[in-house]
BATOR-703743 format. One record per residue: residue in one letter; x, y, z of N, C-alpha, C in turn. Coordinates in pm, whole numbers, plus 50000, padded with zeros to 5 digits. Atoms other than C-alpha are relative to their C-alpha. Layout:
N
AXYZXYZXYZ/...
This chain:
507
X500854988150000500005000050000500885012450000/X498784991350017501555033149903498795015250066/X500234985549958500555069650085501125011449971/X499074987350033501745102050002499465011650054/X500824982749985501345137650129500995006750001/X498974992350030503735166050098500075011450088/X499764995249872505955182850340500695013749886/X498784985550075508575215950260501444998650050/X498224998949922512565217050318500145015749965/X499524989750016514205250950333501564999049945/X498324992950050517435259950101500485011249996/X499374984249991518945294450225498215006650024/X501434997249916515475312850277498914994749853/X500605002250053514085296449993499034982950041/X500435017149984511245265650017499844990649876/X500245007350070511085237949846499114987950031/X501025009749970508345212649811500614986750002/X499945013849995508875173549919499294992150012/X500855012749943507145146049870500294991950067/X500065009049921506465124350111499654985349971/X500905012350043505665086449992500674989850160/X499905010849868505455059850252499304987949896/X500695010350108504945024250059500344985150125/X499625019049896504534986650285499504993749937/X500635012150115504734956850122500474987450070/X499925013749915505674921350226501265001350040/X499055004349946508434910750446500065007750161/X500044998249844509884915250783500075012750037/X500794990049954508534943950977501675005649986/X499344993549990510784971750955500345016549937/X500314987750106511425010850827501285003449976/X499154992750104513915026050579499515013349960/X500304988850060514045064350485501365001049896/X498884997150177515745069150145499975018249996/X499854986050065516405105349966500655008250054/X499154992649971519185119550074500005005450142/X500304991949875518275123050456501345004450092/X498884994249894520655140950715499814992650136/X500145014849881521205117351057498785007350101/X500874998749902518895139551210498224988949933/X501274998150014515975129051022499954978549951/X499155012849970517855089751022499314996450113/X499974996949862517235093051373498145006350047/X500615002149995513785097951271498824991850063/X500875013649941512555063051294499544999350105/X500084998149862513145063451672499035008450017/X500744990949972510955090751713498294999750010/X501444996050060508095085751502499304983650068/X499945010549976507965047151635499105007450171/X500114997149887507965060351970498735010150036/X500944995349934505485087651957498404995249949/X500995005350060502795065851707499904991450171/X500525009449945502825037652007499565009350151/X500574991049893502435068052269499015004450016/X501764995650017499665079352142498974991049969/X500985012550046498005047152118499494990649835/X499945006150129498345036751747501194990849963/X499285009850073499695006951562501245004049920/X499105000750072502915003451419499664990149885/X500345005050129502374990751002501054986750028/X499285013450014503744949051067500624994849864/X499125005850205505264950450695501345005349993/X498724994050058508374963050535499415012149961/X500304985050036508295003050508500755008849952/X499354992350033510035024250311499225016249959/X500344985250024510005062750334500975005849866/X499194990650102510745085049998500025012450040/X500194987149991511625119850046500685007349842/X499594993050142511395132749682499955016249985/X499045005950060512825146549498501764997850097/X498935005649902516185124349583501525006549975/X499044991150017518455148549444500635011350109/X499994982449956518035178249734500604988250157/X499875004149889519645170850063499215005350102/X501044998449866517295167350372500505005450087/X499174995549855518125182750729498834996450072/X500734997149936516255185951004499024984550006/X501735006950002513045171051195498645002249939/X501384995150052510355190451005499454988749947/X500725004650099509135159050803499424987050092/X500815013649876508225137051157498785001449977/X501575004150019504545143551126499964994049865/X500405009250111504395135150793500354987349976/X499435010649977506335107850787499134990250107/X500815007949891504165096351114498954995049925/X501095001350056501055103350944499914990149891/X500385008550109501965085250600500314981750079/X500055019249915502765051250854498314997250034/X500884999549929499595055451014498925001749856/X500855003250156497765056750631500064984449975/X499775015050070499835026450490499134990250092/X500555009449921498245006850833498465005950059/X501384999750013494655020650757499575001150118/X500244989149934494665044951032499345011850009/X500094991850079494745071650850499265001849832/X500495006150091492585076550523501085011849878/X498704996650138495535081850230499485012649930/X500824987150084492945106450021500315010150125/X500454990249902492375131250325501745003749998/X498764999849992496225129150389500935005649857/X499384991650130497295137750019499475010249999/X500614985650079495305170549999500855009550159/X499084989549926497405185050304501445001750001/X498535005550018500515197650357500385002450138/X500045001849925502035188750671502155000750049/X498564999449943505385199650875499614999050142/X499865000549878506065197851203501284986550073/X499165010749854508645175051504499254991850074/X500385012849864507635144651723500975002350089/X499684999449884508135146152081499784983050015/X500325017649980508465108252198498545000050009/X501484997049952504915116052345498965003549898/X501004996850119503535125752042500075012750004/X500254986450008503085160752102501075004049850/X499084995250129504295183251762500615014950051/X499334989749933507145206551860500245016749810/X499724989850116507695237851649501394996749927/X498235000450084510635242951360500315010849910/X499794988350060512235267851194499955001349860/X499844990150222511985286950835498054991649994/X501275001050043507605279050859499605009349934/X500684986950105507285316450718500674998149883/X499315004850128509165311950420499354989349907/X500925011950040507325276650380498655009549944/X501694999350035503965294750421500085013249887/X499764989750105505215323750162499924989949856/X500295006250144505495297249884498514989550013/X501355004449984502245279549990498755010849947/X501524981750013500025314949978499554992449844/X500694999550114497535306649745499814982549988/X500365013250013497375268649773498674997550043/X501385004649960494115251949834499984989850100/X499465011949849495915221750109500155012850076/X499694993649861495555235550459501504994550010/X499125007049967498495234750617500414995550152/X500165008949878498925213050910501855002150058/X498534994249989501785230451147499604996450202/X500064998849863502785232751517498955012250044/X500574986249958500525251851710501095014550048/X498554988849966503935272351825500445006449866/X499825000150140504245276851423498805011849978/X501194995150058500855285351364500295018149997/X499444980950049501185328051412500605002149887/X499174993550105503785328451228499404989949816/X500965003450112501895309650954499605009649918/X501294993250041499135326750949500425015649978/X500124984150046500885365150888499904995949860/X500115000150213500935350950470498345000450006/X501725000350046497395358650338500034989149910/X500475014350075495675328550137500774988450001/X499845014849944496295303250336499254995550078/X500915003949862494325281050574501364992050083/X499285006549848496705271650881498974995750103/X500555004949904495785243251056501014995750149/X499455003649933497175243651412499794987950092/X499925009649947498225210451577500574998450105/X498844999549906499495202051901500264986950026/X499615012249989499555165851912499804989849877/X500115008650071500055135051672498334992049990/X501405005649921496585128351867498725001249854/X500944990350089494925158651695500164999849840/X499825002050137496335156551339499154986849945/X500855009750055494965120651318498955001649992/X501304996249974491425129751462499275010349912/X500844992550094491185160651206500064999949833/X499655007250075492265138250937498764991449952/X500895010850049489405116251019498565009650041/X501014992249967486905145451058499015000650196/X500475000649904486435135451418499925012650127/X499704987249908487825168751583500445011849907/X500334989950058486865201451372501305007150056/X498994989649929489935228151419499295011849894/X500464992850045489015261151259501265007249940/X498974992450060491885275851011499815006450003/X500044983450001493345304951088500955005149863/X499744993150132493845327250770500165018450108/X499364986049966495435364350782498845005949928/X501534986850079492415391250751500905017950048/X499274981749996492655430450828500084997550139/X499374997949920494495436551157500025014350014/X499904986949984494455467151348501674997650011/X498754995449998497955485551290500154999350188/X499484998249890500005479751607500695013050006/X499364988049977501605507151769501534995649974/X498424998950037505615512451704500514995250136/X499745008249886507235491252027501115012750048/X499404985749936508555517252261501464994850018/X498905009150004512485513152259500215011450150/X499515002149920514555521552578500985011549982/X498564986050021516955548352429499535008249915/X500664992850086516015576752235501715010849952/X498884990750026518345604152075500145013650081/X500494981149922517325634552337500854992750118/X499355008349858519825610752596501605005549975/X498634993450060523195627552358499865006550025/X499704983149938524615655452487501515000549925/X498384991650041527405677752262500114993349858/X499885007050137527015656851915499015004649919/X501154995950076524605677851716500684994149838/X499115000150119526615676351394500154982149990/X499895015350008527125635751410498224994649975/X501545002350040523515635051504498855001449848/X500744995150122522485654951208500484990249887/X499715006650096524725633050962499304984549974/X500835011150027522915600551088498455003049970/X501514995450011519545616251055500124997349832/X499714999050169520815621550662500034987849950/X499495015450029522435585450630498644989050009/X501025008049996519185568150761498695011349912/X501284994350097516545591850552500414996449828/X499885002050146518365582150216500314982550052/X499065012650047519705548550295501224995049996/X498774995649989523085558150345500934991150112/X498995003249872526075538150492500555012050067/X499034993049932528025552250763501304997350081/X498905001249886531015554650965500985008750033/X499844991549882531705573151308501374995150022/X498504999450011535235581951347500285010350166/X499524993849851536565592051722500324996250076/X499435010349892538035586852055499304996450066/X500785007449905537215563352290498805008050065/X500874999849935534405571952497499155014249988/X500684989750009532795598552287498884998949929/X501925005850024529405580052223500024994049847/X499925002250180530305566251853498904988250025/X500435012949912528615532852054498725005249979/X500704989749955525965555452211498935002249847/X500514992250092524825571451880499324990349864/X500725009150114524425542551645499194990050051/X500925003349944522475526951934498625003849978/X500804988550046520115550151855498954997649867/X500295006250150519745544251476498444992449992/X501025006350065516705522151451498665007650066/X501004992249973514485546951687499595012049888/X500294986350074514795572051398499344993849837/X500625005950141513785548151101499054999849999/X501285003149961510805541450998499544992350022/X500705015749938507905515951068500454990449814/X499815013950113508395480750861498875006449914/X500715001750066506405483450546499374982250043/X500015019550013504495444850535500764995949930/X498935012450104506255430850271501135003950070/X499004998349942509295444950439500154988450116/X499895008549871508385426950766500234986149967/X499945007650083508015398350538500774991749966/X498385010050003511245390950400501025002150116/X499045003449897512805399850701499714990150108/X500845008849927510775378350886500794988149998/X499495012750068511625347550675501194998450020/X498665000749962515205354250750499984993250099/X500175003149890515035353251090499194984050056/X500645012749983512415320251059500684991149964/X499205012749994514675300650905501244998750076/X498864998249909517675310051142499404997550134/X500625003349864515185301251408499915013350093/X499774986349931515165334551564498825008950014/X501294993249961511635344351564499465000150142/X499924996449845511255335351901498464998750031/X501785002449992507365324951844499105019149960/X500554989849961506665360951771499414999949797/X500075004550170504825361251366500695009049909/X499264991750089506585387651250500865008050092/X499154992949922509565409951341498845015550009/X501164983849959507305441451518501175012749985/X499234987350068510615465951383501344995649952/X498535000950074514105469051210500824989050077/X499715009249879516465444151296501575009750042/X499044993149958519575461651466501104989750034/X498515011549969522925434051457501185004250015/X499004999149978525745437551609501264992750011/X498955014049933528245411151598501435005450013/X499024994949940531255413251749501584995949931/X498634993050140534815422351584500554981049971/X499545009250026535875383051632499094985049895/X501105007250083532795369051417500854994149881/X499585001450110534155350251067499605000649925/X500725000450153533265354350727498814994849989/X501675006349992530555328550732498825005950098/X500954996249905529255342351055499305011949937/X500714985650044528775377750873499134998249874/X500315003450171528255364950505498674989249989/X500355012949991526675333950581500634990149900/X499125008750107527665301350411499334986050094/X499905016749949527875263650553499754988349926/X500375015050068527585229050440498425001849900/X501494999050054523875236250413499365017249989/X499574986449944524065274450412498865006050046/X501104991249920522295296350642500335014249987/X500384986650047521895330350648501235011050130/X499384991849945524525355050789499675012250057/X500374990349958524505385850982499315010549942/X500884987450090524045407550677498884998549956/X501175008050047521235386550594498735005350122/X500984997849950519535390750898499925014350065/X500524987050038519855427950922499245008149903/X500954996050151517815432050565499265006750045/X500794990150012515985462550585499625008550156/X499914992349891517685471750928501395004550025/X498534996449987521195482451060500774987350050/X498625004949933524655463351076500915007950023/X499274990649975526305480051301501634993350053/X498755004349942530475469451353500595010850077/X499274992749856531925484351655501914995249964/X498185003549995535955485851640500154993049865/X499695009950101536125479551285500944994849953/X498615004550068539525477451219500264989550030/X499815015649929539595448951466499394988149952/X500565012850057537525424151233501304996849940/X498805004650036539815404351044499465003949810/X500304990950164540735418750667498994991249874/X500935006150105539015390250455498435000450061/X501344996649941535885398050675499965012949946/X500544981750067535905436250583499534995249858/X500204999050156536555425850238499104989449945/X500485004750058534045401750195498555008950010/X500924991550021531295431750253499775006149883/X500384986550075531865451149935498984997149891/X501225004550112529725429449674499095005150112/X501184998349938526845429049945499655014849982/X500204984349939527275466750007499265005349843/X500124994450131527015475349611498464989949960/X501065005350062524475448649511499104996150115/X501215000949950522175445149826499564986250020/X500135011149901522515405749852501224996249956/X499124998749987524635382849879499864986649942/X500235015850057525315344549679500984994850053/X499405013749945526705314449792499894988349921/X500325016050081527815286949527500214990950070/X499705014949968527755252949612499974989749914/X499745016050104528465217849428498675000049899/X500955006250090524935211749346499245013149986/X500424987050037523465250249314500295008850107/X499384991549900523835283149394498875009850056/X501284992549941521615303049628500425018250040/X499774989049935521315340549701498985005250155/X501004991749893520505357950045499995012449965/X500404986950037518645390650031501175011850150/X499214995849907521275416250219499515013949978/X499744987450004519865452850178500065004350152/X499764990049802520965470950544501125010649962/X499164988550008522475498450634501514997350103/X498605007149907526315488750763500295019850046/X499494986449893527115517851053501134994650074/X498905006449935530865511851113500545009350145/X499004997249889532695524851448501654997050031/X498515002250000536425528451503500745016250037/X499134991949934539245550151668500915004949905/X499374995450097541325572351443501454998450025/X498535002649965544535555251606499724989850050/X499755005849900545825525851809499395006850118/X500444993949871544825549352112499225007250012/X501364986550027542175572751970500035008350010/X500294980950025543395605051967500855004749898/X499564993150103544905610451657499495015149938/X501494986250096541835634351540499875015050150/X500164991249852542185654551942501105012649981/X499504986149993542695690651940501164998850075/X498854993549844545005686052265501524995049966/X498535007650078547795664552030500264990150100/X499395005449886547745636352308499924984849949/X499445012450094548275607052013501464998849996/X498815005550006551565592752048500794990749978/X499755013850101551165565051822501035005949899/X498784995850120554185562251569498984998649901/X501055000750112553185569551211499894984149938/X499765011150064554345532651102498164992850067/X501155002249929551255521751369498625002349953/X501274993850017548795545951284499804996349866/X500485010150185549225534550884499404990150028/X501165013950006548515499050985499044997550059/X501414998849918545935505751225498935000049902/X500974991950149543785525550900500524990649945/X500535006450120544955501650669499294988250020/X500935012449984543185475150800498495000449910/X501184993350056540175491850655500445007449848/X499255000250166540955488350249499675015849957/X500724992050063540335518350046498485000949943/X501555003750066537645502649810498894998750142/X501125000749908535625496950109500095010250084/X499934982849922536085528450276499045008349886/X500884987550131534745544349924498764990849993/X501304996350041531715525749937498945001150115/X500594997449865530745536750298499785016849944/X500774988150026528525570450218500365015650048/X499584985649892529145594750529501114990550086/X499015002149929532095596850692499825012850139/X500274988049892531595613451056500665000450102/X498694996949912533715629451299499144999850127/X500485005249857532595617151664501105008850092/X499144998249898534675641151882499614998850127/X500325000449867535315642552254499425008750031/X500584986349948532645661852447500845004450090/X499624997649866534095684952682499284998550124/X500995005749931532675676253013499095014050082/X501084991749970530645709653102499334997349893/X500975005650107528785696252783499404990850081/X500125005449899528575665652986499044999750106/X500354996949910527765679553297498195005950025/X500915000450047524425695453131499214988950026/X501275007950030520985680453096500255000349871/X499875002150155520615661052762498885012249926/X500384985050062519905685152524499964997349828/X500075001350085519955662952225498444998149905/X500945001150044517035664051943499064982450070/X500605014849946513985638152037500174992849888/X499605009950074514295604651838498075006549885/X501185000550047510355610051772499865009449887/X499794984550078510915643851597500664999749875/X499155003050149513995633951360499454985849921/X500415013750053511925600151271498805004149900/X500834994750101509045620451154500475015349861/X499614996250155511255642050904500594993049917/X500165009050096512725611650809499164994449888/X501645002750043509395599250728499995009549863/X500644991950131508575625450513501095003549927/X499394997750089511755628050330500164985349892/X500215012850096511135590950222499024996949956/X501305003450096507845595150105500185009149909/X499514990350067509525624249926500564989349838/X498875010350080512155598549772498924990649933/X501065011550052509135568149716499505006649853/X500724990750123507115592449487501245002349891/X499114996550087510255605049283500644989949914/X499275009950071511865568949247499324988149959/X500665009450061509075547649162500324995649876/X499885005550151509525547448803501394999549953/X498645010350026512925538148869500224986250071/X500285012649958512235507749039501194999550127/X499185001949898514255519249333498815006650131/X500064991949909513025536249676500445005650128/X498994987949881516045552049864501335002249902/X498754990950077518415579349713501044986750018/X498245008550017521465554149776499674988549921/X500355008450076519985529849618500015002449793/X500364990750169519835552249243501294993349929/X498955007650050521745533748961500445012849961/X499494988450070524185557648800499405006549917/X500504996250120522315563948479498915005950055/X501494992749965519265575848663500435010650093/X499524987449949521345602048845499625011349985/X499994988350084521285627548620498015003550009/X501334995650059517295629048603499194997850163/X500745003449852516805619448991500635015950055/X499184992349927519375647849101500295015249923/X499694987550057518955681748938500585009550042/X499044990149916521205707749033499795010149967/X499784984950033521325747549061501145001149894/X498864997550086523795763348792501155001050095/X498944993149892525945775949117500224982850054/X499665012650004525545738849193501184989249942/X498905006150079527105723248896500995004149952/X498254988549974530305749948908500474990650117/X499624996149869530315738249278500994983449971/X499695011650018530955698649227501604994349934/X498645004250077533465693548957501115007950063/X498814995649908535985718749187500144992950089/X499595009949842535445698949488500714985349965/X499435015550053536215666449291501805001149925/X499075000150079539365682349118501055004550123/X499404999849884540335697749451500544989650093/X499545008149931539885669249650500504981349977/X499285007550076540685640149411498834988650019/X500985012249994537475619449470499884988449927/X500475005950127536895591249282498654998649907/X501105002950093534145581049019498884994450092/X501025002949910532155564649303499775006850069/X500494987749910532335591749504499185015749972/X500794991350094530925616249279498644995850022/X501955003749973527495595549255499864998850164/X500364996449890527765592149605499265013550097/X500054989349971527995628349677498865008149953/X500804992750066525355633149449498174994450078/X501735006849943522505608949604500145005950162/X499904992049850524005625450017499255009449922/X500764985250015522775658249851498765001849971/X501354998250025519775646949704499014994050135/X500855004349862518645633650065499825008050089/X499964987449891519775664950236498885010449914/X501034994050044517625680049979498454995550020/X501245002649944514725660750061499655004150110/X499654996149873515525663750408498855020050016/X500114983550058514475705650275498565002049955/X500975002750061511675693650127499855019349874/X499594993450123513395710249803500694992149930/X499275007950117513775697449441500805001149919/X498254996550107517225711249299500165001550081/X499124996149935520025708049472500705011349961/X499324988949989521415735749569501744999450038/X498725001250015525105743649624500474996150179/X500085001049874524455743950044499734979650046/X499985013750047523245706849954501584990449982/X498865007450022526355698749814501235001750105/X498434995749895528995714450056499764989350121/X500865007249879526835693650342500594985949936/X499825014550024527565661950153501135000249967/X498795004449996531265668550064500524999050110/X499185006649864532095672650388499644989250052/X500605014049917530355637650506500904992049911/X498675010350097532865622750196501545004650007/X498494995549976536195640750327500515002650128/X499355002849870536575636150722501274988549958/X499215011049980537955601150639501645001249911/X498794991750058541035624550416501235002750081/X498894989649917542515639450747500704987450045/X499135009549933543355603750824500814989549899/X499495011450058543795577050539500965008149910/X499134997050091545575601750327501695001350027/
């Protein structure tokens, strides 16, 4: 007797459909899983053995072999225990095979039967949307299901219940995604009115996050460079849905949702200077999704950058330019989605006061070169704003904070990116940094006193060819920022200086 119903595997945040066949035929009792499985799902058997006779059902007295088609894709994971349970519990006319093919069914066995949750279900239920099979998930799953519209999620909590609503004996009621009242914005813990003496830094990240804009805060130790890009995600705006969406799916298949159905704001990552390539990039045997991955459509922020190690810097600069990121492997190659905003941090010396009025750097120059060169050129040029973090003096300090509220610079953000949305639609972009070259010229109009102003600053200060369009999408954000459509020449001076702090040092 042969049963089938069909489960999902995840490759990088993509799903893919598996069939499930379960076939018993004569000989001595026993089960086999074929198609490429990983020892977790080997390690199966045990499981599904254990929680069928827990829950009071027969084990099939034949020879059983499990397919997990197609046998080309390598398996991982427990996700395919219910099904796998369920198609035993068919072959030994338990279960009725028809009812069982029209769903699709993920979920873990607990010895006990109970079905434990598993990761990457949003992603699953993103390529499902629009199917006509319920889909039969952990109840710990289910939420996060149910944020995809056109679907019916059926939540399960035991091997018990799946059989029983299999055999119409115990009604569950699929939950499907309808209209939702808008939640409020989740109150964060730090705001920007907590800085005291950094107006000018403040103002450049206000710029950097209203276009899209990398950055990186340049100063000594303990003059809030930390502090300030903490900050950062109180001033963005709210998730679009689809935004929440694919960042979601990130996070679901990295397991990191945390039962919650969607991320409720930006994601803010910090990993720390001793992370490796894979950790930032992602990669692995079976590859998962890296840091830059799961910042998509929030901030990566590196603290002490010089201190990563150099093939880590340098494996940022594709991501940075193209927004994701690929990973070949033997049998195909997958891309993760990487758009974020990278906000670097770092000391303009071994000791951090190279950049200090008081001259109290006393690093040799041999030092202070290799300190900065750790941090290549090319990737220095395709970081946006460059900003000078000095020391406050401490009657600054001593003051009540006195810096702008977060709430205040979030809502001119706001409206300088619905500024940007409208303008770049019919370029199929929507944030100034994002503008391909060729659409420059017709996104970024300039005063006459303007386009005098540019080509001197570039001949003066020796910019390169990337820094030019750079300089040109900073100005058109500070011009939004204005809520004015030619840049002006005040525009541009504002954005060369955010591309020539990082001069007084690497040059």
């Amino acid at each position: 007797m042969l049963a089938r119903t069909r489960s999902y595997t995840t490759f990088g945040v993509e799903a893919l459909p598996i069939e499930v066949e379960v076939d018993a035929s004569r000989g001595l009792p026993g089960l086999a899983i074929v198609g490429l499985p990983d020892q977790a799902i080997q390690e199966a058997k045990e499981r599904v053995r254990a929680a069928i006779l827990n829950s009071q059902y027969q084990l099939p007295g034949r020879r059983v072999i499990v397919n997990l088609a197609p046998a080309d894709v390598k398996k991982e994971g427990a996700v395919f225990d219910l099904a796998i349970a369920l198609g035993l519990l068919a072959v030994s006319e338990q279960v009725d095979p028809a009812r069982l093919a029209g769903v699709l069914v993920l979920g873990e066995l607990a010895l006990d039967g109970r079905v434990r949750p598993v990761p990457g279900v949003l992603p699953i239920a993103l390529a499902c949307r629009g199917s006509r099979r319920p889909l039969l998930v952990c109840a710990g799953n289910a939420a996060e299901a149910s944020a995809v519209s056109g679907l019916d999620v059926v939540p399960i909590a035991t091997l018990q219940e799946a059989v029983e609503y299999l055999a119409g004996t115990r009604p569950i009621t699929p939950r499907r995604r309808g209209a939702r009242p808008r939640t409020s914005r989740p109150l964060s813990p730090v705001d920007f009115s907590d800085v005291n003496g950094q107006a000018q830094a403040i103002r450049a990240l206000q710029v950097a996050v209203a276009g899209g804009h990398h950055a990186l805060l340049i100063g000594p130790p303990g003059s809030g460079k930390t502090m300030l890009a903490q900050r950062i995600p109180t001033i963005q705006p709210e998730f679009t849905h689809e935004e929440s969406l694919e960042a979601s799916a990130i996070h679901s298949v990295a397991g990191l949702l945390g039962g919650r159905p969607l991320l409720d704001r930006r994601p803010f990552r910090a990993p720390h200077h001793t992370s490796s390539a894979i950790a930032l990039i992602g990669g692995g045997p079976l590859p998962k999704p890296g840091e830059i991955s799961l910042a998509h459509h929030g901030v990566l922020f590196l603290d002490e950058l010089p201190e990563f190690h150099r093939d880590v810097l340098e494996s940022l600069r594709q991501p940075l330019e193209e927004g994701s990121v690929r990973i070949a492997r033997a049998r195909r190659t997958l891309s993760f989605p990487a758009r974020f905003m990278l906000v670097g941090a770092m000391n303009p010396c071994p000791c951090g006061h190279a950049m200090s009025a008081r001259g109290r750097c006393r690093c040799p120059a041999t030092k202070v070169q290799g300190y900065l060169g750790k941090v290549s050129g090319p990737l220095l040029d395709r970081i946006d704003v460059h900003i000078e973090v000095p020391a406050v003096p401490g009657a600054v300090l001593a003051a009540a904070p006195r810096g702008p509220a977060s709430m205040e610079l979030r809502a001119q953000v706001a409206q300088a990116r619905r500024r940007q949305l409208k303008r770049l639609k019919r370029f199929a972009v929507s944030l100034n940094a994002h503008v391909r070259h060729r659409d420059l010229r017709a996104v970024c109009p300039m005063s006459a006193d303007a386009s005098r102003l540019l080509p001197a600053a570039m001949e003066e200060l020796r910019f390169s060819a990337r820094s030019y369009d750079k300089i040109l999408r900073i100005a058109r954000t500070i011009a939004d920022l204005e809520d004015i459509e030619v840049i002006q020449p005040s525009h541009l001076a504002e954005a060369i200086q955010y591309r020539s702090i990082d001069r007084q040092l690497w040059a």
